[in-house]
N, C-alpha and C positions, 0 to 999 in steps of 0.2 A: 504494500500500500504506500500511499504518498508517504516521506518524511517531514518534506519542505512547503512552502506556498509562497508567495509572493504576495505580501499583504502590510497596507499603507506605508510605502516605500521602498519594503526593502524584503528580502529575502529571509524568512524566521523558519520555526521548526511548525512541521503542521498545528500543535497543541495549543499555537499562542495563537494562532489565525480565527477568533472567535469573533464572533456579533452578537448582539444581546436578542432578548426575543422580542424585545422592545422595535427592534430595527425595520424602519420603514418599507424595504425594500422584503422583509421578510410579511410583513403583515398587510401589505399590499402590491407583491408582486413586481413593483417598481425597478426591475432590474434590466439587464440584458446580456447576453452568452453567447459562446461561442465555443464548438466543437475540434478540436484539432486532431487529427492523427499522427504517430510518429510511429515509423515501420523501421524494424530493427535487419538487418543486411547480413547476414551469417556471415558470406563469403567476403566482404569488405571491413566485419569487423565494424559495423558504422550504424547508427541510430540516424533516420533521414525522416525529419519534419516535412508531411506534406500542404503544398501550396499555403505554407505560414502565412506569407504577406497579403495573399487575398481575401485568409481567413482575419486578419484583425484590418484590413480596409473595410469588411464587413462591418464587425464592431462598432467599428468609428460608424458605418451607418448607421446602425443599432443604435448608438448612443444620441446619437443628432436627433433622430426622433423621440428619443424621451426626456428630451435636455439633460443629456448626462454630458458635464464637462470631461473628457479623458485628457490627460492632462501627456499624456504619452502618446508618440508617431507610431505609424504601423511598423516602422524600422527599428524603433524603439522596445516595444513592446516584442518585437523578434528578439534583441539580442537580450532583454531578458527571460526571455522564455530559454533560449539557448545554455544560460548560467543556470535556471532551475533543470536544465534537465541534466547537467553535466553534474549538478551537487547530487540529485538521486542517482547519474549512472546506470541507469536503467539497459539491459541488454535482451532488452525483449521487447513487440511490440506496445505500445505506449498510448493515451488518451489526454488532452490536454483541454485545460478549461478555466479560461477567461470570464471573469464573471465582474458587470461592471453595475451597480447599486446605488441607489438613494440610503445614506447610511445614518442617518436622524433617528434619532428615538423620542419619535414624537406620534401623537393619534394626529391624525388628516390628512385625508387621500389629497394628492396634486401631486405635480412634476417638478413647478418653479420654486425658487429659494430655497433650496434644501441641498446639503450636504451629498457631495459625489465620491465614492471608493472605486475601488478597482481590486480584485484577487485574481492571484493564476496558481495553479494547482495540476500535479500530471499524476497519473498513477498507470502502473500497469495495465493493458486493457487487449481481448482478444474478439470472438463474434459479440455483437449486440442482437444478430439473429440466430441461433443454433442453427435453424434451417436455413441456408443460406444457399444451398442445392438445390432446394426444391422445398418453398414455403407453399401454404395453405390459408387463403386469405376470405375473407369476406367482403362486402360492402356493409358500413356503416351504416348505422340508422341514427349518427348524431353526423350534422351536418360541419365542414370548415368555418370557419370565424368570418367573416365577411373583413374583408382590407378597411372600410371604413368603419367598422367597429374596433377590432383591435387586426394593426399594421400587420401583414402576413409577410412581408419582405424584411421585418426585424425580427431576431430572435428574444424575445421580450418573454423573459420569467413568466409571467402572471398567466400568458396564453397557451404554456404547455396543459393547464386543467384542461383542454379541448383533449390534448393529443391524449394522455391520461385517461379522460373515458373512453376515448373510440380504442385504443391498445386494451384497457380492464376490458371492457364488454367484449374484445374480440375473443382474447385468451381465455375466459372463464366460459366464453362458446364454444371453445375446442379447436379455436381456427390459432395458427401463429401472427396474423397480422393483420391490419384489415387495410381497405382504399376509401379514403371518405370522400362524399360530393360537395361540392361548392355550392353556394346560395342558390344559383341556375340548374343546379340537379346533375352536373358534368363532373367527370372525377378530378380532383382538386389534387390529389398527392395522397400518400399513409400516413399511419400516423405522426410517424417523423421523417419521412424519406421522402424521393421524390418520384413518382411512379413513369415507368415506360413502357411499351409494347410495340411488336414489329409484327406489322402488317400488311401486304401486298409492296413486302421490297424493300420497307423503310421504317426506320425509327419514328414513332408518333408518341410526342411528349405533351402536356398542358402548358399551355403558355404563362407568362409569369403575370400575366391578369386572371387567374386562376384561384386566386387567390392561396400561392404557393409560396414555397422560399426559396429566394433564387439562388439556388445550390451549385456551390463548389462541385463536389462529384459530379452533378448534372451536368456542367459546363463540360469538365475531362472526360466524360466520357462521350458526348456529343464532338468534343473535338479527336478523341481517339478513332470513334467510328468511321469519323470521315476521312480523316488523314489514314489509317493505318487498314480500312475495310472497304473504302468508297463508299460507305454507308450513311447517305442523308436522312437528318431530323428534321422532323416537320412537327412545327408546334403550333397547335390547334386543339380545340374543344376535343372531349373524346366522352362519349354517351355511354354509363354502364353496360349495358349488352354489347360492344363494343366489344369489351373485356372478355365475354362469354366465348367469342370467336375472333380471337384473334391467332397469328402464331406462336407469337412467344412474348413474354412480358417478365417484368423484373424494377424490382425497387435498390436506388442509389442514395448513399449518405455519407455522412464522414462514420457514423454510428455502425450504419449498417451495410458501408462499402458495396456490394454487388450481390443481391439476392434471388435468386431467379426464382419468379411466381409459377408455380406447378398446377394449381386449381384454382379457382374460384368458386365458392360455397361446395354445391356438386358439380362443378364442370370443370373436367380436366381443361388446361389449356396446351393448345397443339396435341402434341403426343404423351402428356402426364408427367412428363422431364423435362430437367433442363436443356435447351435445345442449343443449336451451333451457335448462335451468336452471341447469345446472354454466355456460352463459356469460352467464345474465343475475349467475350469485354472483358471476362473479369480476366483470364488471363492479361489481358494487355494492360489494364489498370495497376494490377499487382505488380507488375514489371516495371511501371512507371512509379507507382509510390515508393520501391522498394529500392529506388536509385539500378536498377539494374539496365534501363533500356535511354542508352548517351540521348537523344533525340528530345527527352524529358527531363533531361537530368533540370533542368534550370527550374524545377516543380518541387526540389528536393533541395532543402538544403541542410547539411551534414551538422551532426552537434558538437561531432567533436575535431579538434579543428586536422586538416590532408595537408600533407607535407609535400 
C-alpha cells in the first residue's frame, strides 16, 4: 500500500495526510481527480507513467470549473509525482491519484471563497475489471448526469454517486459492469469507462456531447487504431439495441485499461468472445503504456531517471 502522499506542500508519510470530517470537500463533494496509471517494464527495469501531462492538463480542467485555485503547472505537478513514486519505488504496476479539494471546515455548500488543497497519492494497483477478456454487462436503468447539471467533462468527487449506483445495481445483478444512457436515451459510457463497438468496418464511439468524459485511453486508443490498424472512429449517437448487434464492443479507462464486452444482458455479442480487434487494441495499448513500442515512447515517461 501507499507509504507516502503529497499533501499541503510537501511530501509526508501517508498517516499525516489527514482531513477532518468537518472538511468541505468531504461533506459536499466539492472536489476533483484524476486517475493515473504507471506500468512497471520487466525487461527495462523501469516504472513508465502513462500520458502524465495530459492527465493533470485535465485536472487543471477539472479544477477551473469548480474554482479550485491549483497553484501547480501540469509540469509541475509531473515532477512531483515523479519524487512520490521514486520515494515508494514501487516495481510493479502502479495507480496514481491526484485529488484536488475545497478544504474549509465549515457547513455551506458553494464553490467561491473557500480554501483550495491538492493530495497525490500512488499505490500499487492491477485489473479494476477481473473480467477484462470477456465482461458481462447490462444496460442501466439509472440514467448519466446531464452536462448541465453536474459537468461530465470534469472528474468532480460528488458525481461518482451516479457511477456508484449504476456499478452497485449492476454487480448485485450478476452482471460485471453495466452501459448507462444519457438524458436522450443513447448510450452515454459505463460506469466509469468509456464505451466502444465495431460495427460494419469501424470503430463507433459517443461523442463527447454525450455527456461522457473525454478520456485519455479513448483518445490512444482511437489514435492507435488508426495509425497502427487503418481502423476509423466514428463518433456518433449509438441507440441501445445497437449494442445487441453489433460485432465486437469493449470499455477503455485509465481504471479499466481495455475490456472486451462479451454479452449484453442475454445477448452474446459477435461470437461470445473476445474478438480480433478489441485483442489486437489491447495488445497495442499495452505495448504502448508499457514503454515497449519506440513510436509511443513520448506517452511514457520513465520514473527513474536513463543514462
Amino acid at each position: 500500500m501507499a507509504q507516502y502522499a503529497f499533501f499541503k506542500g510537501k511530501i509526508v508519510p501517508i498517516k499525516e495526510a489527514k482531513v477532518s470530517v468537518m472538511t468541505h470537500g468531504l461533506n459536499y463533494g466539492t472536489g476533483c481527480f484524476e486517475g493515473i496509471r504507471a506500468y512497471w517494464n520487466e525487461e527495462q527495469e523501469q516504472l513508465f507513467v502513462f500520458r502524465m501531462q495530459e492527465h493533470y492538463e485535465r485536472l487543471h480542467r477539472s479544477c477551473r470549473i469548480l474554482h479550485i485555485d491549483l497553484p501547480y503547472s501540469a509540469a509541475e505537478l509531473g515532477r512531483i509525482t515523479l519524487e512520490l513514486l521514486r520515494q515508494e519505488g514501487y516495481r510493479e504496476d502502479a495507480y496514481i491519484r491526484p485529488l484536488a479539494f475545497k478544504a474549509d471546515e465549515i457547513i455551506g455548500v458553494r464553490l467561491h471563497n473557500l480554501t483550495d488543497e491538492l493530495a497525490i497519492f500512488a499505490m500499487p494497483f492491477g485489473r479494476y475489471l477481473e473480467e477484462e477478456e470477456g465482461a458481462h454487462v447490462c444496460i442501466s436503468s439509472w440514467r448519466r448526469v446531464d452536462d448541465n447539471a453536474v459537468p461530465a467533462r470534469a472528474k468532480i468527487t460528488g458525481a461518482y454517486i451516479n457511477s456508484a449506483l449504476v456499478k452497485s445495481a449492476a454487480e448485485m445483478d450478476g452482471y460485471n459492469e453495466a452501459l448507462v444512457l444519457d438524458q436522450n436515451g443513447h448510450i452515454s459510457e459505463g460506469s466509469a469507462e468509456n464505451f466502444f463497438m465495431v460495427r460494419n468496418g469501424y470503430l463507433v464511439t459517443p461523442p463527447v456531447n454525450s455527456d461522457i468524459l473525454e478520456g485519455i485511453t479513448r483518445d490512444s486508443i482511437i489514435e492507435l487504431a488508426q495509425e497502427e490498424m487503418g481502423l476509423e472512429t466514428v463518433q456518433r449517437s449509438i441507440d441501445r439495441s445497437e449494442v445487441y448487434i453489433c460485432d465486437e464492443a469493449f470499455l477503455t479507462g485509465t481504471g479499466v485499461q481495455i475490456a472486451a464486452i462479451i454479452k449484453v444482458e442475454h445477448r452474446p455479442v459477435g461470437a461470445g468472445e473476445m474478438g480480433p480487434v478489441v485483442a489486437r487494441l489491447r495488445e497495442l495499448y499495452f505495448g504502448a503504456a508499457k514503454g515497449r513500442n519506440p513510436k509511443y515512447r513520448h506517452w511514457c515517461t520513465p520514473v527513474s531517471d536513463l543514462d
